[in-house]
C-alpha atoms as one frame of an Amber mdcrd trajectory, in Angstrom:
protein
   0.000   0.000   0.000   1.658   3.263  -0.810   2.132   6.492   1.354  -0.749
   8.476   2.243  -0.071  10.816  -0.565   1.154   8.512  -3.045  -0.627   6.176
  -6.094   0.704   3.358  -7.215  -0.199   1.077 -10.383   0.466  -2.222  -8.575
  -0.271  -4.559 -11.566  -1.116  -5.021 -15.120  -2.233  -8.479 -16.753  -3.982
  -9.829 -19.315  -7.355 -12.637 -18.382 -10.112 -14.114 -20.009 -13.094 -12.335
 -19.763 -15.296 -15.451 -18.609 -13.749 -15.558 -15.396 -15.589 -18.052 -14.004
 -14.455 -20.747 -16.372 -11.256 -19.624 -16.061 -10.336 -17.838 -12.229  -9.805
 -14.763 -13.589  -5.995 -15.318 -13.392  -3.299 -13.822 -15.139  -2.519 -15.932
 -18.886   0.455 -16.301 -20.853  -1.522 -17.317 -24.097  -4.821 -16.402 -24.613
  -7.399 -18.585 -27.121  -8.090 -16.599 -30.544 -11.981 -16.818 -30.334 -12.411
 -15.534 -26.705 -12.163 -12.033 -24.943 -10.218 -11.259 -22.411  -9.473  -8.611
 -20.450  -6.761  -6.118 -19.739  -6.412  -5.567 -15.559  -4.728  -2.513 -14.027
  -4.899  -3.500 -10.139  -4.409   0.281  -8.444  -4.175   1.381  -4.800  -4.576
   5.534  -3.451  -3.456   5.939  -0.087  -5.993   7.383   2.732  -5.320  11.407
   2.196  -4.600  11.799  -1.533  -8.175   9.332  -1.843 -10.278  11.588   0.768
  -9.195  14.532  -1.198 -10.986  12.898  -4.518  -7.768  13.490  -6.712  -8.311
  14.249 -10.378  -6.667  10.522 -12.224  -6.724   9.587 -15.983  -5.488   5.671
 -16.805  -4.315   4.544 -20.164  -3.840   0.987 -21.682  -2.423  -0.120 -25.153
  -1.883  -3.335 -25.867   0.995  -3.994 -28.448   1.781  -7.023 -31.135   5.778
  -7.148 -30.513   5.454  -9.593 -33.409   4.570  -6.907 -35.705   7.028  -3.987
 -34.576   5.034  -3.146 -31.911   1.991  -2.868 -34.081  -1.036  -1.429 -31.685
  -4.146  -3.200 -31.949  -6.363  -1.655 -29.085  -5.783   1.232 -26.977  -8.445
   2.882 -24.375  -8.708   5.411 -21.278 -10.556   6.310 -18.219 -10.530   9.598
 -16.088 -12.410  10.515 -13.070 -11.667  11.490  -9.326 -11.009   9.410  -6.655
 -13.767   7.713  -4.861 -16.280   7.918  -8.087 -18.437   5.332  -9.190 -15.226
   3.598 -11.457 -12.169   4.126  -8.095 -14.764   3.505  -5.301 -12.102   2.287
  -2.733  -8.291   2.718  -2.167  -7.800  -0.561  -3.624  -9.582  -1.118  -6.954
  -9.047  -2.851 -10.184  -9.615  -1.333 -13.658 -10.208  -3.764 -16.650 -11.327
  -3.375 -20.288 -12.145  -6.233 -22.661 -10.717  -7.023 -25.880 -13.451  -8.729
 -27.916 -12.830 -12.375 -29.294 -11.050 -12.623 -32.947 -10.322  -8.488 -32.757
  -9.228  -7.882 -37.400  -5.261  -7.171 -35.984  -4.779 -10.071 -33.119  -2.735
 -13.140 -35.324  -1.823 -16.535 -33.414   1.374 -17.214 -32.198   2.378 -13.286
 -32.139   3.786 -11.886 -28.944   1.976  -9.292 -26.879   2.380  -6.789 -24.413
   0.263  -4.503 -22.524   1.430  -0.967 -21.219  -0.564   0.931 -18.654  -0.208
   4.222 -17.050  -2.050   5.821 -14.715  -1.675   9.899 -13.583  -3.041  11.288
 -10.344  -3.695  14.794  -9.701  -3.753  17.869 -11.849  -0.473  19.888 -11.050
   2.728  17.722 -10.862   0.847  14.668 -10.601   1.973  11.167  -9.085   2.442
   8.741 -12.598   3.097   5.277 -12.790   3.680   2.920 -15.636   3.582  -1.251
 -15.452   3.341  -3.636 -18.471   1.956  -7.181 -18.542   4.210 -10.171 -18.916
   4.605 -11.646 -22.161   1.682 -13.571 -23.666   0.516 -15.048 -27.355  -2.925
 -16.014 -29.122  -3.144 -19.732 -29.654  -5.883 -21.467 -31.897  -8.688 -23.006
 -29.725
């Protein structure tokens, strides 16, 4: 848990969406012809939380295959404590949809996150995802 006044972006992973076939762990190869989701796990400490801190996340996820072609980016912004960062602790996730036009089996990806808190010098952190690949079902 960071500081008080500190953010942190504690974790970034790729799972299936249907997590309750598959645990909603973090995979290092994902099946072709189901979603999955990209997790940012996040923590605020106490004060820079209460004071409902301006934050804006990104995620990209990258074919390394491909010269680190993109194939989906997306964002979020709020404040602290909104509906989407209820609670110091939350997790953020968006979902790629099975068979996306750019996704090709056996290519390498990566997903990069960042996340910014506060409006003037604000706290940023960066994490990517381990290594993982599209296999055929």
């Amino acid at each position: 848990m960071p500081s008080a006044n500190e953010c942190e972006l504690s974790g970034v992973y790729v799972r299936y969406t249907d997590v309750a076939d598959h645990g909603g762990i973090s995979e290092e190869s994902i099946k072709d012809n189901q979603s999955f989701d990209l997790v940012l796990e996040l923590e605020a400490g106490q004060t820079i939380f209460n004071a409902g801190a301006a934050y804006n996340l990104f995620v990209v996820l990258n074919d390394l295959s491909d010269s680190s072609k993109t194939i989906y980016t997306n964002t979020q912004a709020g404040s602290l404590g909104d509906p989407k960062w209820q609670t110091m602790d939350t997790t953020f996730f968006w979902t790629v949809p099975a068979s996306p036009p750019a996704l090709t089996d056996d290519h390498v990806y990566q997903a990069i996150a960042v996340m910014s808190v506060g409006k003037h010098d604000p706290i940023v952190d960066a994490e990517q995802s381990d290594l993982f690949i599209a296999t055929q079902p």
